[in-house]
N, C-alpha and C positions, 0 to 999 in steps of 0.2 A: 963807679961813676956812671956806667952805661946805662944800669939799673935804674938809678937816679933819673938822669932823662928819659927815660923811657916811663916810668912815671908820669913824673913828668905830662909828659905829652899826652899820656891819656887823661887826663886831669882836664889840660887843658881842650883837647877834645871832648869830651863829657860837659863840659859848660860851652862850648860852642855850638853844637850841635842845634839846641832848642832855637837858639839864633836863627840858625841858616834855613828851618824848616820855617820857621815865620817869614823872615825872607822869598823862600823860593815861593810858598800859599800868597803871599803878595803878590809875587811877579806872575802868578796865576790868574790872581786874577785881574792884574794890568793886563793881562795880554786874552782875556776871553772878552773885555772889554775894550781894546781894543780890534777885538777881530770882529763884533759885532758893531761897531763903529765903522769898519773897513778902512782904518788907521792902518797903510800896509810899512806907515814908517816906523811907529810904534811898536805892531807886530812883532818885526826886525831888532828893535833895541831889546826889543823884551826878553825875545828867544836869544842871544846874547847874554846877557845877563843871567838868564837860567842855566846858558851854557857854564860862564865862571862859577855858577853856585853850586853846580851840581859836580862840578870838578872838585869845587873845595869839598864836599859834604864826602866825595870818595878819597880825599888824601887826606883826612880825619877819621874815616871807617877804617883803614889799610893801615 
């Protein structure tokens, strides 16, 4: 059974991945566009956001 999920999981990591990497190149570029706008609230959301993504993209590499 552990095998199974473990499987599993990478599977389901393997189809999420491409996800998150379009995600984060997004929130890249919200936020270089915001930093050239001088949007320092946007900025703020943005790097946030990068933080939760880049957390997810490492407990799907791990």
């Amino acid at each position: 059974m552990k095998h199974v999920m473990e499987v599993f999981k990478r599977i389901e990591a393997k189809e999420q991945l491409p996800v998150i990497r379009m995600e984060i190149d997004y929130e890249l570029v919200t936020l270089h566009d915001a930093m050239v706008e001088g949007d320092r609230e946007q900025v703020r959301k943005t790097k946030e956001r990068l933080e939760k993504l880049r957390q997810e993209l490492n407990r799907l590499l791990n």
